[in-house]
Each structure stands twice: as C-alpha cells, then as structure tokens.
Biotite code that builds the C-alpha atoms (Angstrom):
import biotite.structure as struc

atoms = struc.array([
    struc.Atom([0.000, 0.000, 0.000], chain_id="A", res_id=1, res_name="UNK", atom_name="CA", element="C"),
    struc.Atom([1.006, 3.352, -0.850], chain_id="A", res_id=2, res_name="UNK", atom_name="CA", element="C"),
    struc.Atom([1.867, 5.601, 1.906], chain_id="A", res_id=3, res_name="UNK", atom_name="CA", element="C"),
    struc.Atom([1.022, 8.607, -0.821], chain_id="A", res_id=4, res_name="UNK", atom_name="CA", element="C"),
    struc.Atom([-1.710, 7.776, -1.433], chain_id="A", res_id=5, res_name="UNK", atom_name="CA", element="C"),
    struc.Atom([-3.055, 7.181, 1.958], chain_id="A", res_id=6, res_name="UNK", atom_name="CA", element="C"),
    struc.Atom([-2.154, 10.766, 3.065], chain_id="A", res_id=7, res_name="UNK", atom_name="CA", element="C"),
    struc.Atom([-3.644, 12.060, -0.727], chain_id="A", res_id=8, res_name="UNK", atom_name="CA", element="C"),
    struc.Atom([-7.632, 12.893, -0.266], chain_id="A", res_id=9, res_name="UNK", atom_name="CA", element="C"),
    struc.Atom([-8.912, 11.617, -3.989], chain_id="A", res_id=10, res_name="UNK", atom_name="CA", element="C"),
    struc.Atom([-9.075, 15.255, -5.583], chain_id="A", res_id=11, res_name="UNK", atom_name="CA", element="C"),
    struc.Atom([-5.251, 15.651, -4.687], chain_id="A", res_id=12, res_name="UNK", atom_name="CA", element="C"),
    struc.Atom([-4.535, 12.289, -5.198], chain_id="A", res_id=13, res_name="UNK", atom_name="CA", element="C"),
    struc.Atom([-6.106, 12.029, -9.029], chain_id="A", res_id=14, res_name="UNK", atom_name="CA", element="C"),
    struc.Atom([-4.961, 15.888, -9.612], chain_id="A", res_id=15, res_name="UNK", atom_name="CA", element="C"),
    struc.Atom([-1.248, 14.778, -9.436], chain_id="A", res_id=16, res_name="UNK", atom_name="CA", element="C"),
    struc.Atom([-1.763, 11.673, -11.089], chain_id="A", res_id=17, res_name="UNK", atom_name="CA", element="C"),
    struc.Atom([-3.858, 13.360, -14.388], chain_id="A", res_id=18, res_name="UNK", atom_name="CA", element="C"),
    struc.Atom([-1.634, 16.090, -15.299], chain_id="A", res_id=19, res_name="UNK", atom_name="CA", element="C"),
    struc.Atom([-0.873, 16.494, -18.599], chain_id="A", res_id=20, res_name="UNK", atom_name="CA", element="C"),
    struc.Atom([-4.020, 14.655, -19.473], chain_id="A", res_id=21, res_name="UNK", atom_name="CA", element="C"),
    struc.Atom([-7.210, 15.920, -21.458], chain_id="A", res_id=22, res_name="UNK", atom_name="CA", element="C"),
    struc.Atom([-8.928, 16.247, -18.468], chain_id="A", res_id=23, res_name="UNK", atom_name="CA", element="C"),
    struc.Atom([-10.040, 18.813, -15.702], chain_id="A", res_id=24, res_name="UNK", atom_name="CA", element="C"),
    struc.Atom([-11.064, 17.813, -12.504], chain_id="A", res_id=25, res_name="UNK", atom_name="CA", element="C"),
    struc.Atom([-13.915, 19.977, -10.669], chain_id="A", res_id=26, res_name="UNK", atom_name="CA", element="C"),
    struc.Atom([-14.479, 19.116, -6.977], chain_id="A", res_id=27, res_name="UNK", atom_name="CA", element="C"),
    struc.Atom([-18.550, 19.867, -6.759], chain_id="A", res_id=28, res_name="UNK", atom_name="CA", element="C"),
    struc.Atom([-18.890, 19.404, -3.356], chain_id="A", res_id=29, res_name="UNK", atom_name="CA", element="C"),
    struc.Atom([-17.247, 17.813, -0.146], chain_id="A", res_id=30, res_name="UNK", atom_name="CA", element="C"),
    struc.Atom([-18.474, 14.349, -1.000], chain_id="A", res_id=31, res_name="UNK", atom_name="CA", element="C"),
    struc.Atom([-18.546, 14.895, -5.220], chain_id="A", res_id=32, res_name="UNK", atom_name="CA", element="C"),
    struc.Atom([-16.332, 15.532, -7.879], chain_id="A", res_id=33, res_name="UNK", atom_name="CA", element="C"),
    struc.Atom([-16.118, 15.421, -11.482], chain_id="A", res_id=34, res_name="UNK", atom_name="CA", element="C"),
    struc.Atom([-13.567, 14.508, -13.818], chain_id="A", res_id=35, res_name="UNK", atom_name="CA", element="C"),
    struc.Atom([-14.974, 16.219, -16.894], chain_id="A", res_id=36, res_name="UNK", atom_name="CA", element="C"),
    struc.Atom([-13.004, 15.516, -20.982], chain_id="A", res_id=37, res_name="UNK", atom_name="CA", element="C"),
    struc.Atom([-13.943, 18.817, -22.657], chain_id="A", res_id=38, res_name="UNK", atom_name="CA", element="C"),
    struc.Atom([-17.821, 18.457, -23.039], chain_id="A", res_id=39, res_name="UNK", atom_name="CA", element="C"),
    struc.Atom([-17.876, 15.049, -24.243], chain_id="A", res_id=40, res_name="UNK", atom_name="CA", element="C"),
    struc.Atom([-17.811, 12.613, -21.076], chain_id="A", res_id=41, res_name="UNK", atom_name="CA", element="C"),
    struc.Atom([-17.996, 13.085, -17.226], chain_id="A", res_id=42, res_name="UNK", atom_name="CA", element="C"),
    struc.Atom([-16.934, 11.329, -15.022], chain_id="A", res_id=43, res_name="UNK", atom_name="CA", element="C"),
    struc.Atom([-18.955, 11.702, -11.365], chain_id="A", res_id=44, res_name="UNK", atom_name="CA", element="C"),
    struc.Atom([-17.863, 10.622, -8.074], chain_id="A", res_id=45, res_name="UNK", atom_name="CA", element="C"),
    struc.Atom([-19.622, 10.729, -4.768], chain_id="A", res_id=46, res_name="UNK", atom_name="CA", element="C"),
    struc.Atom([-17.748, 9.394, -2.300], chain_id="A", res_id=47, res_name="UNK", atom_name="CA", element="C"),
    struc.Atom([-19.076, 8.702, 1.368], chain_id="A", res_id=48, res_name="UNK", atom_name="CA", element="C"),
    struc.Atom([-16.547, 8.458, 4.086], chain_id="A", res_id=49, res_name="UNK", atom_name="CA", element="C"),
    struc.Atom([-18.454, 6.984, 6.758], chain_id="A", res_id=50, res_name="UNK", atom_name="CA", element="C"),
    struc.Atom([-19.274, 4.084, 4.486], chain_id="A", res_id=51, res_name="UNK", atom_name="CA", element="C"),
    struc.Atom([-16.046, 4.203, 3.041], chain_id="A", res_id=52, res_name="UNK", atom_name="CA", element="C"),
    struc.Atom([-17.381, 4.133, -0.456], chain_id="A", res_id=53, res_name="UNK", atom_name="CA", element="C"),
    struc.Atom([-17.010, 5.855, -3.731], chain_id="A", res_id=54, res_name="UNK", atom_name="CA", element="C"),
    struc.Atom([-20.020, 5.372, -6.364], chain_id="A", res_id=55, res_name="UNK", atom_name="CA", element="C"),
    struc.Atom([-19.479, 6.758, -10.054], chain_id="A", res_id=56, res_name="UNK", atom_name="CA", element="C"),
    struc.Atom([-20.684, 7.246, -12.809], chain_id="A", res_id=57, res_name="UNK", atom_name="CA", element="C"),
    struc.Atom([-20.038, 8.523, -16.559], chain_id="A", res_id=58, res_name="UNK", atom_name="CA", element="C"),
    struc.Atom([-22.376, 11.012, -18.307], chain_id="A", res_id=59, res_name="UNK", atom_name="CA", element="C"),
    struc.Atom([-22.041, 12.151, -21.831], chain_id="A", res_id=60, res_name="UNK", atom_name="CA", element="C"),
    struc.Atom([-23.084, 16.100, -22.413], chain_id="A", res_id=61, res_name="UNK", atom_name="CA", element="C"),
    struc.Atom([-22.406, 16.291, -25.763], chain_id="A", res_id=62, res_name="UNK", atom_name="CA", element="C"),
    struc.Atom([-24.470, 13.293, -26.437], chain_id="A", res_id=63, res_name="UNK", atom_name="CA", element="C"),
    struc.Atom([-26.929, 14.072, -23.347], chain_id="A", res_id=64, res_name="UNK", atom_name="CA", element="C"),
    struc.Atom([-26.872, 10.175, -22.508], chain_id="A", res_id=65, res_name="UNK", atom_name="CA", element="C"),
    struc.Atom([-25.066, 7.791, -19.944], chain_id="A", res_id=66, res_name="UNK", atom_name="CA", element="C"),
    struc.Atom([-21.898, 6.409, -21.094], chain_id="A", res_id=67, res_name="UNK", atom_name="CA", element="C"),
    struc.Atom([-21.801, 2.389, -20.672], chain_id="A", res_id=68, res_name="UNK", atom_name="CA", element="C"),
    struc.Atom([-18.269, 0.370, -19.930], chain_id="A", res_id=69, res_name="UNK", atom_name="CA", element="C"),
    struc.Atom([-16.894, -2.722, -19.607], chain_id="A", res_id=70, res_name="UNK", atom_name="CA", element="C"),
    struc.Atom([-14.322, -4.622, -17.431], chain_id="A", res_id=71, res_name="UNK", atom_name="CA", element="C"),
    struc.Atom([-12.313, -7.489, -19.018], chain_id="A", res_id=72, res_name="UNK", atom_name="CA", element="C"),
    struc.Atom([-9.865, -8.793, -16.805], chain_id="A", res_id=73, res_name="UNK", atom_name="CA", element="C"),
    struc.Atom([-7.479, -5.680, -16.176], chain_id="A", res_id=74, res_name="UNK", atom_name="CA", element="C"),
    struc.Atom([-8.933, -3.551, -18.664], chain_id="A", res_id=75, res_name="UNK", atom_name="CA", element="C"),
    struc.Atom([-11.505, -1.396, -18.627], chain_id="A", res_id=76, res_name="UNK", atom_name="CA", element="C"),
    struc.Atom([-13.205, -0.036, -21.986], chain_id="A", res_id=77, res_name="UNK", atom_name="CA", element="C"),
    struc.Atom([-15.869, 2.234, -23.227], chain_id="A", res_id=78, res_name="UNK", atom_name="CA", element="C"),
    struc.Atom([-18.813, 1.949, -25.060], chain_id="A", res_id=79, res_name="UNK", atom_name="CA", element="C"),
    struc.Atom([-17.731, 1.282, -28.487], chain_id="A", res_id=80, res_name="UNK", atom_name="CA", element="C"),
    struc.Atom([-20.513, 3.411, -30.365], chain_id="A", res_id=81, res_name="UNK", atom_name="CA", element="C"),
    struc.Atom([-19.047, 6.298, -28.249], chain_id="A", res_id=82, res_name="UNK", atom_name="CA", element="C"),
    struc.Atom([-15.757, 6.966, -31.017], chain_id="A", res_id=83, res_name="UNK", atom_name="CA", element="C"),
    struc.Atom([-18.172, 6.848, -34.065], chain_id="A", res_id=84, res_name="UNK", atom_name="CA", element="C"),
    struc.Atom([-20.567, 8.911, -32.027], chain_id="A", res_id=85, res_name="UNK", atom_name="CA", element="C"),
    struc.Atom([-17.873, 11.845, -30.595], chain_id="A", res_id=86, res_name="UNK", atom_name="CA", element="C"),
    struc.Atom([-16.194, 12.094, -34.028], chain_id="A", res_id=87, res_name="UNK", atom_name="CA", element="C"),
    struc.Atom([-13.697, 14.757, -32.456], chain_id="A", res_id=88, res_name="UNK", atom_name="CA", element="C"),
    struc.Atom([-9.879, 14.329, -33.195], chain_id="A", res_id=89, res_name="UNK", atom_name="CA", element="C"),
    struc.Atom([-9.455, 13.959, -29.562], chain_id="A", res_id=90, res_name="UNK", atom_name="CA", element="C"),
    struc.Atom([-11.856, 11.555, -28.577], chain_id="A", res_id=91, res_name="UNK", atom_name="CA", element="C"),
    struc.Atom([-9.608, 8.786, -28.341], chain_id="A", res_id=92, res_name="UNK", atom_name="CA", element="C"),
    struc.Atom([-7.132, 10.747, -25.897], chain_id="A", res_id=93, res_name="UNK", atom_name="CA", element="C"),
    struc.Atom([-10.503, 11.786, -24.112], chain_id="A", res_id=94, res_name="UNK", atom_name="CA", element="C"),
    struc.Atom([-11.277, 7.907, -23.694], chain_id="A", res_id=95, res_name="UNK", atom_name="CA", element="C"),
    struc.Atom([-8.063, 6.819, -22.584], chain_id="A", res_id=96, res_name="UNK", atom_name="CA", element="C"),
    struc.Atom([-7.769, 9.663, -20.072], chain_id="A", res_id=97, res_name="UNK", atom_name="CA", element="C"),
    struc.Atom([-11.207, 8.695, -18.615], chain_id="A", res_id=98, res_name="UNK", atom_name="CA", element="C"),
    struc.Atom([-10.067, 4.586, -18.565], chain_id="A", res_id=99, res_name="UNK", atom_name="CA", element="C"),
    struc.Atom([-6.672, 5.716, -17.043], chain_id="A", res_id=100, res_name="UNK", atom_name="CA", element="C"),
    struc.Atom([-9.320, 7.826, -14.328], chain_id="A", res_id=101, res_name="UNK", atom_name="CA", element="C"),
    struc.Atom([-11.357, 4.997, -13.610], chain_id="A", res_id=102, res_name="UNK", atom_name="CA", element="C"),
    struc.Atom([-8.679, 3.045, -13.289], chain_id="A", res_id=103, res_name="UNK", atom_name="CA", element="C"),
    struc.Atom([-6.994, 5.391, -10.829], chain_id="A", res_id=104, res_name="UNK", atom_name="CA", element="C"),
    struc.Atom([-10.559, 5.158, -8.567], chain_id="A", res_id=105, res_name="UNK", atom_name="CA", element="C"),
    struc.Atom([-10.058, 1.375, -8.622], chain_id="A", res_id=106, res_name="UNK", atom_name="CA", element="C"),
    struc.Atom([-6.627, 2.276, -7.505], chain_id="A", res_id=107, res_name="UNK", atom_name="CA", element="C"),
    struc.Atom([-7.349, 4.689, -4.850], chain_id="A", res_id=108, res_name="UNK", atom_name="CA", element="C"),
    struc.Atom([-10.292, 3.229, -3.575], chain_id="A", res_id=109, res_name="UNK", atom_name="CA", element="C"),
    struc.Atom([-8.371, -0.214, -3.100], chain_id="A", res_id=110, res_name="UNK", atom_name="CA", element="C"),
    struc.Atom([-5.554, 1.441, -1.178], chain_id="A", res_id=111, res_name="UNK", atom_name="CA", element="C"),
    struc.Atom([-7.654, 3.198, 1.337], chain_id="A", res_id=112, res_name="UNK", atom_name="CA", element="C"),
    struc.Atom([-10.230, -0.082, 1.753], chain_id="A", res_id=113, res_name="UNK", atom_name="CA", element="C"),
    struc.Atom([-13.047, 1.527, -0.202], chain_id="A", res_id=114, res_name="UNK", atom_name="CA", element="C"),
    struc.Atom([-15.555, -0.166, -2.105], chain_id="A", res_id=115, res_name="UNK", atom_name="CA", element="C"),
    struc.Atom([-16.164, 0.826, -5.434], chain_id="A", res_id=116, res_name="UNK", atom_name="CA", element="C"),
    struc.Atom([-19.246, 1.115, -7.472], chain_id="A", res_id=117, res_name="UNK", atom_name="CA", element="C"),
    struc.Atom([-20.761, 2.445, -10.242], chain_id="A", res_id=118, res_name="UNK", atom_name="CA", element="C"),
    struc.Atom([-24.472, 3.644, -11.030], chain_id="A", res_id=119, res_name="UNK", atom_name="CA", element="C"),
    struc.Atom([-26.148, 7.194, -10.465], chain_id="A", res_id=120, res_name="UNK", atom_name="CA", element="C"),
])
C-alpha cells in the first residue's frame, strides 16, 4: 500500500496523477467531484466516508446520454458506439484519459479499503 496515497484525499490524489491529461477535474462538493473531458464525457464521483465508499458514474453532455463500460480482466473499456458517435480528433485521448481515471478510482479506492461502485 502506498503511503502517498493514503495521506492524498482523492481530488489531490487524481490531480497529481492526471496532469498532462485531457482532463479537468472539478471538486462539486465535499463528498462529489467530477472529472470532466472537454464536453464530451464526465466522469462523477460521490464518495461517502463513513461508508467508506465511492459510487461513479459517466455522463455524456455532448451526447446528453449515460456512457456504458466494460471490465475485461485488467482492462476497462468504453462503449464502443461512443468513437463513431464523438467524431472529435481527440476523442480517443478523451477515452483513454477517462479509462486511465477509472482506473486510478479502482486504484485509490483499493488502497484506502473503499468499495467501489458504479451507477447514479
């Protein structure tokens, strides 16, 4: 276990580890944040310390719908209509900054025994 990332809230922990990346991450609130790629995908998390839990989810502006993944072993990947659908030069950057994200959450909430979920 990371002794960095123990001392790192999430904000400060996936702010350092994001940099350089396509995306901007907005605390909302005490308990929420988003990680937000331009306006094409968001990334929400509410985290609730008493339960030690972090619950996301990803949201599409651009295409005002909810933006469906998948697990396969240790990779996670995005709905596969959602390059056709984006059309953007920087759409794949955009989903590979949001994997590397969620991945970083799985991360995170593994080092500081939280569970992780997703749904709204």
């Amino acid at each position: 276990m990371s002794s960095e990332s123990k001392s790192d809230g999430l904000t400060e922990y996936l702010d350092k580890r994001l940099a350089g990346s396509s995306l901007r991450i907005v605390p909302k609130s005490d308990h929420e944040l988003e990680v937000q790629a331009f306006d094409d995908i968001v990334l929400r998390v509410i985290t609730d310390s008493k339960k030690k839990s972090l619950r996301f989810s990803l949201f599409s502006p651009k295409l005002n719908r909810d933006v469906t993944f998948e697990n396969i072993g240790d990779s996670t990947f995005l709905d596969v209509r959602l390059g056709d659908e984006l059309k953007g030069e920087n759409h794949e950057a955009e989903e590979a900054d949001i994997t590397l994200a969620i991945n970083l959450l799985e991360r995170w909430a593994k080092e500081n025994d939280h569970t992780l979920s997703h749904g709204a």
